[in-house]
C-alpha positions in Angstrom: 12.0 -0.9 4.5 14.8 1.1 6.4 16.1 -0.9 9.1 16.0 0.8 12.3 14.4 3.6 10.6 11.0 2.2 9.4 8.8 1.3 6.5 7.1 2.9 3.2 3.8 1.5 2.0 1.0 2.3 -0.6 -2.3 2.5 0.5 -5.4 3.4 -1.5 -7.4 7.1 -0.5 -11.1 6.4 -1.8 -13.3 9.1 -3.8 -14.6 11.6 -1.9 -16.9 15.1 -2.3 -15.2 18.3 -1.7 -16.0 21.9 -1.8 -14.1 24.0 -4.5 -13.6 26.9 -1.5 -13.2 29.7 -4.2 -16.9 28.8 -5.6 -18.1 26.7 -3.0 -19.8 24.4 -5.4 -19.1 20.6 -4.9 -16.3 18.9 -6.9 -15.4 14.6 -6.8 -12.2 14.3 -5.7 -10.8 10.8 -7.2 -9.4 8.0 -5.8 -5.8 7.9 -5.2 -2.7 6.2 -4.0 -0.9 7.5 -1.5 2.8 6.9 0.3 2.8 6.1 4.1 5.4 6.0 6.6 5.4 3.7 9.6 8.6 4.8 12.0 10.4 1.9 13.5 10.2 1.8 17.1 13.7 2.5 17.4 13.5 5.8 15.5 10.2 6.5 17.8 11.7 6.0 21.2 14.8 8.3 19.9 12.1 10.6 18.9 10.5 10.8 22.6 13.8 11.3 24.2 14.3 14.5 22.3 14.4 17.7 24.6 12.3 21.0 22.9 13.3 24.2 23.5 10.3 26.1 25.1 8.2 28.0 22.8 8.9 31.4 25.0 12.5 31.8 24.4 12.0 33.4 21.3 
């Protein structure tokens, strides 16, 4: 934990089926653990105050 910034957790991802896409034959993809990030609400309320520039000015 990150105070004010938020949290890292490890959360299981079960087997699943797949498709290889260069053969398209079906491949088990095995189970996994995987890192998560939960923002703080402080970091998300920061976050939504945040002005974008518009995607036309390019």
């Amino acid at each position: 934990e990150i105070r004010g910034f938020g949290t890292f957790k490890v959360r299981g991802r079960r087997s699943r089926m797949a498709r290889n896409p260069r053969t398209g034959d079906a491949v088990r993809v095995p189970s996994r653990a995987v890192p998560v990030f939960k923002p703080s609400k402080h970091l998300r309320a920061r976050v939504a105050r945040l002005e974008l520039p518009d995607d036309d000015e390019e």
